[in-house]
N, C-alpha and C positions, 0 to 999 in steps of 0.2 A: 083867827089865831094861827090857825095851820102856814096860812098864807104869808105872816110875821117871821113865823121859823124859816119857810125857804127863804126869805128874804134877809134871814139875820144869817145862815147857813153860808152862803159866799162872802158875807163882809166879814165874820170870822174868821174864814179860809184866808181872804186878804190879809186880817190884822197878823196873823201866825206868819206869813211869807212875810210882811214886813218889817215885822220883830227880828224874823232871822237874817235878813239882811244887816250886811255887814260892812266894814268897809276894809278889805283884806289886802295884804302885801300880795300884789303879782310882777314884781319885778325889780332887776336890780334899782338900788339906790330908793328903794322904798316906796318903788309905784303899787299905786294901791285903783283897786275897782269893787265896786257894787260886786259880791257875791250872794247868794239866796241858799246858794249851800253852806252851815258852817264845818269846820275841820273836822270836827268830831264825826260830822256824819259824813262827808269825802272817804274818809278815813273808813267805813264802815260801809260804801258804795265799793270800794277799792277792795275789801277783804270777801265780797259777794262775787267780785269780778275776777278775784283770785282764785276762784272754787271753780270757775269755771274755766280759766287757764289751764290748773291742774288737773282738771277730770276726762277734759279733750288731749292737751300735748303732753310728749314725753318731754319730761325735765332729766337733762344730763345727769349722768349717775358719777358727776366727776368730781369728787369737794371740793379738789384744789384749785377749778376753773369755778367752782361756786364761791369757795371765798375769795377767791381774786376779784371778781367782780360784786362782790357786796365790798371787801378791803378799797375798793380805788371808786365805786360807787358812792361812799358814802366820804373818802375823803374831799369830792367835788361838792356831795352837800352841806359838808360844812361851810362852803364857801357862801352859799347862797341866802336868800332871805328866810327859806323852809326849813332852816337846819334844823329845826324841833320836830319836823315829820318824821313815824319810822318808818324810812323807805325800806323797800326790799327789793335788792336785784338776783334775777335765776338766768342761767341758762337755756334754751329749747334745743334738745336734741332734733335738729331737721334743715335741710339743705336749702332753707326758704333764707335768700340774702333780707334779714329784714330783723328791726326790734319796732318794740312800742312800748307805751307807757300808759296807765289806767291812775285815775283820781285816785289819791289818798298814796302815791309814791311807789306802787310796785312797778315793776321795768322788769322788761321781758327780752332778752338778746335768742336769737337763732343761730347754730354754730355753722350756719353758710356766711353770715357776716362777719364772723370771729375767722373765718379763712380768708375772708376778701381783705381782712385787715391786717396788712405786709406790716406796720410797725404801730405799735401803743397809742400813741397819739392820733390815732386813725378812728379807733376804737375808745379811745377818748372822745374824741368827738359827736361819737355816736350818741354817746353814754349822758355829757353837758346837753346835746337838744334835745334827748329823750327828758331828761332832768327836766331842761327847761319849760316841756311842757307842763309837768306837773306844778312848778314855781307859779308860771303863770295861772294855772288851773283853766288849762287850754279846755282838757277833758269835760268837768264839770258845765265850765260855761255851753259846749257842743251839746251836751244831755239837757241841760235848761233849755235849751233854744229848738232840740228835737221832740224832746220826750213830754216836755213844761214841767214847770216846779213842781207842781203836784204831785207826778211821778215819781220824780226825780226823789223827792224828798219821801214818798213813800220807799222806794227802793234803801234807803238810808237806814230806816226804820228796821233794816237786816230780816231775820225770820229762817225756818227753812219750807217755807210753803212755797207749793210748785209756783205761785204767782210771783213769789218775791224769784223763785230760780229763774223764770221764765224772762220780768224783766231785768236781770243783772248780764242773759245772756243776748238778749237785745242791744244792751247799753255798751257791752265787749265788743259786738255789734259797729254800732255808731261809732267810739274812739276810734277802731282799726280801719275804718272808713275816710280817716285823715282830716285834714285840720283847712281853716280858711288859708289863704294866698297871706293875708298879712300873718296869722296867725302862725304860721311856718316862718316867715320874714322873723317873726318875732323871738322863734326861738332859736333860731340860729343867729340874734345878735347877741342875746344872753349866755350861749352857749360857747361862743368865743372868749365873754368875758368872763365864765365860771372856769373854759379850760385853761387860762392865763392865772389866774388864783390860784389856784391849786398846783402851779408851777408846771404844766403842760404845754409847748411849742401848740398856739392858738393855728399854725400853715398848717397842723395835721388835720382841721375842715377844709380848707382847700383840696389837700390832695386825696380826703373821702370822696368831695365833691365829683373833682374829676374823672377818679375812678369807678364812681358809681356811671358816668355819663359815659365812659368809654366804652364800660362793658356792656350796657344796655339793662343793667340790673335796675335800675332808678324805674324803669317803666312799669315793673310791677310787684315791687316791693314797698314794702309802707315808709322805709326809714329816709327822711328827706324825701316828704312826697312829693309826684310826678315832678322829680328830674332828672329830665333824660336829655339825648341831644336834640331831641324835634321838639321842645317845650320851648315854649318860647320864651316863659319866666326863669329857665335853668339859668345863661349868661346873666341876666339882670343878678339874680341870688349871688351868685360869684361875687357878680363885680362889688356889690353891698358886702359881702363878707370880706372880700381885699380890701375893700374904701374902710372897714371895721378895725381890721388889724392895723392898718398903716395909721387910722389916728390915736393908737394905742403907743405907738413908736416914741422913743426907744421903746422897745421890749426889756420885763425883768432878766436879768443875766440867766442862765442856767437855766432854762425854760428845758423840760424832757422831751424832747421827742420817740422815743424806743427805751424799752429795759431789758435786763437779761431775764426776770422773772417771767415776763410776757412774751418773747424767746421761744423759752425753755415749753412754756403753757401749750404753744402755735403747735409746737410737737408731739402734745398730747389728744387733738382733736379728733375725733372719728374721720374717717374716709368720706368721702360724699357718696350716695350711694348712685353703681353705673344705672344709666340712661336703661329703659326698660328697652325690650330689643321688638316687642309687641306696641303699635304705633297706638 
């Protein structure tokens, strides 16, 4: 009898991950993939991972840089197939050139990237790949494939037991550790076509691109992982993101590139702080 139950004990475990599978929107035009996590619980993976965000970094004490980027954050997600996500975008007060994005839509911007970004569209850009990883459910699939469903799905299950804290700060973990080669490919094609929607000049990834490559920030920042100039995937990405745009052409009239809101914003940022003079 005993020997029945372990052997009924993992084909249960199977039926429940099979049940939850799904067959979910990851991309524009209504591509869909086998998911094992459903939204509700991404969604509740993502509010574990937000706790853990908050309790390590400082969140800007700025509202008017917090609404602006929840305001222009969310009018890109209306564009996309997740509009019914509630995303959430903050600021991090820290000189770290770099954002990311955690399952279930929160987005996380650093104000060294909010300086490296000379006009809106720059920082748009940022804001569409970080998006698009969530669309895709770049995150989730990365924890299925590191942590397995079992985990995974127990982490979903929220809590505040040190196990459930322990793995949410693992799983923060993993996402910030960045994404496959295609999976990067993947959201910086989405992310051209969500900053075009939303009425954004799509050249403003380009010229993130290139300035992340010029300055050498791409090497160890998370946002547009490993591209720098000695990558040797950095020109291929380009060139896919110009071969992107050009067969979008014409472009909608009146595409933004820069606003005075965001301006005005660039002259509210903290200082960076000087270089320690102790090596």
């Amino acid at each position: 009898m005993r020997r029945l139950i372990r052997m009924a004990a993992p084909a249960t475990l199977l039926a429940v991950i099979i049940l939850a599978m799904s067959c979910a929107t990851t991309g524009p035009g209504g591509q869909k993939s086998f998911i094992l996590v459903s939204t509700e619980q991404e969604i509740s993976i993502g509010q574990q991972m937000d706790q853990q965000v908050r309790g390590s970094e400082k969140i800007l004490a700025d509202t008017a840089w917090q609404n602006y980027v929840n305001d222009v954050g969310r009018k890109i997600v209306s564009t996309t197939e997740r509009s019914d996500l509630p995303f959430q975008f903050a600021v991090i007060e820290s000189d770290q050139v770099n954002a990311f994005a955690t399952p279930g839509g929160y987005v996380y911007f650093y104000t060294g990237i909010l300086r490296t970004c000379d006009k809106e569209a720059e920082l748009v850009a940022v804001m569409a790949h970080e998006i698009s990883h969530v669309v895709a459910r770049h995150g989730v699939k990365r924890l299925q494939t590191v942590m397995g469903a079992e985990i995974v799905l127990s982490l979903a299950l929220g809590g505040k037991s040190e196990m459930t804290q322990s793995l949410a700060e693992t799983a923060l973990g993993i996402v910030m550790q960045g994404y496959s080669r295609s999976q990067e490919n993947e959201a910086d094609n989405f992310g051209v076509t969500y900053m075009t929607r939303s009425g954004y000049d799509p050249n403003g990834t380009i010229l993130m691109f290139e300035k992340l490559v010029q300055s050498g920030d791409g090497g160890t920042a998370g946002i547009f992982e490993s591209l720098t100039s000695s990558h040797p995937d950095t020109q291929d990405r380009i060139n896919k993101t110009k071969a992107e745009i050009a067969a979008m052409k014409p472009l909608p009239a009146g595409l933004s590139m820069d606003s005075q809101r965001y301006q005005q914003l660039r002259k509210r940022l903290p200082a960076a702080a000087k270089a320690s003079a102790t090596p």
